[in-house]
N, C-alpha and C positions, 0 to 999 in steps of 0.2 A: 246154908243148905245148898247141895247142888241141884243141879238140874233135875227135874222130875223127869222119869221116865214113861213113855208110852206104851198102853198094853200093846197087845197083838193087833186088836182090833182098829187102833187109830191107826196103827203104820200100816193098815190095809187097805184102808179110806184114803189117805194123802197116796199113795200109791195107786189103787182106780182112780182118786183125781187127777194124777197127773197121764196116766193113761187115758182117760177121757177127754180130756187136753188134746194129748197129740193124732185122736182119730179124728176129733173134730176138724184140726188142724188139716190131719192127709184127706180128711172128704171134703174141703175145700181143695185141693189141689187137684183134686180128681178130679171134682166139678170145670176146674179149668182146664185139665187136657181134656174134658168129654169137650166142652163148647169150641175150644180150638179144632179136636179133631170132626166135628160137623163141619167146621169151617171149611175143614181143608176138604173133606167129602162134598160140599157145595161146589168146591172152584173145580177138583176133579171132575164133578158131573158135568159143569160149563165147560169146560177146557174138551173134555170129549163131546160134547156138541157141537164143535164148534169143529172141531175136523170131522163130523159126519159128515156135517156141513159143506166143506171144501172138499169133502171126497165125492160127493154127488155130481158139482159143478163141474166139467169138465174145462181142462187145462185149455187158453186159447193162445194157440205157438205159432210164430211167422216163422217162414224160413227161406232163406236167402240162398236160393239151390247153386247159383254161382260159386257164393263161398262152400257149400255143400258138395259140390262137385269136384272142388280144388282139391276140398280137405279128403275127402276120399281120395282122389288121385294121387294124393301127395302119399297116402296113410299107404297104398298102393306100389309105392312105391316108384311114380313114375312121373315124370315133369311136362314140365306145357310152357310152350315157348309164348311170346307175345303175340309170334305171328299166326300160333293155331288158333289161340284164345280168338282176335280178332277175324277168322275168319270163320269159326264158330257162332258169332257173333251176326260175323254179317248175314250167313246160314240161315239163323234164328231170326233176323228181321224182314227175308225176304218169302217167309211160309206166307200162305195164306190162310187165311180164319174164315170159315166157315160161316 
């Protein structure tokens, strides 16, 4: 005898089973991009903290008005000999301070 055939109702059943199957399935995946994307909403929140942070602080810059003054001059277009340089120099060491 062959195969016995299925009514309507059982090939409706193995059918929502396997559908219920694969929601199971994608609401587990969901559950995992919801917990990764909190993750990644955490490190965003830290990550922006963290340059509030360095935005408040203000920058502490040395600067080296010699080379400051060269590289302007130079940006300037215009050159400095060694003999101006040193007697600039010598200029600068013979102020008096206050």
């Amino acid at each position: 005898m062959g195969k016995p055939t299925k009514n309507v109702f059982e090939k409706v059943e193995e059918k929502l089973d396997s559908l219920i199957e694969e929601l199971q399935t994608t609401n587990s995946f969901l559950y995992a991009v919801f917990g990764e994307l909190l993750d990644v909403g955490d490190k965003i929140a830290n990550l922006s903290s963290k340059v509030e942070q360095l935005a408040i602080v203000p920058l502490k810059v040395e600067v080296d008005y010699e080379k400051l003054a060269d590289a302007i001059i130079m940006a300037l277009g215009y050159t400095v000999t060694q003999g101006e340089k040193a007697a600039e120099i010598e200029f600068k060491s013979h102020k008096k301070v206050p």
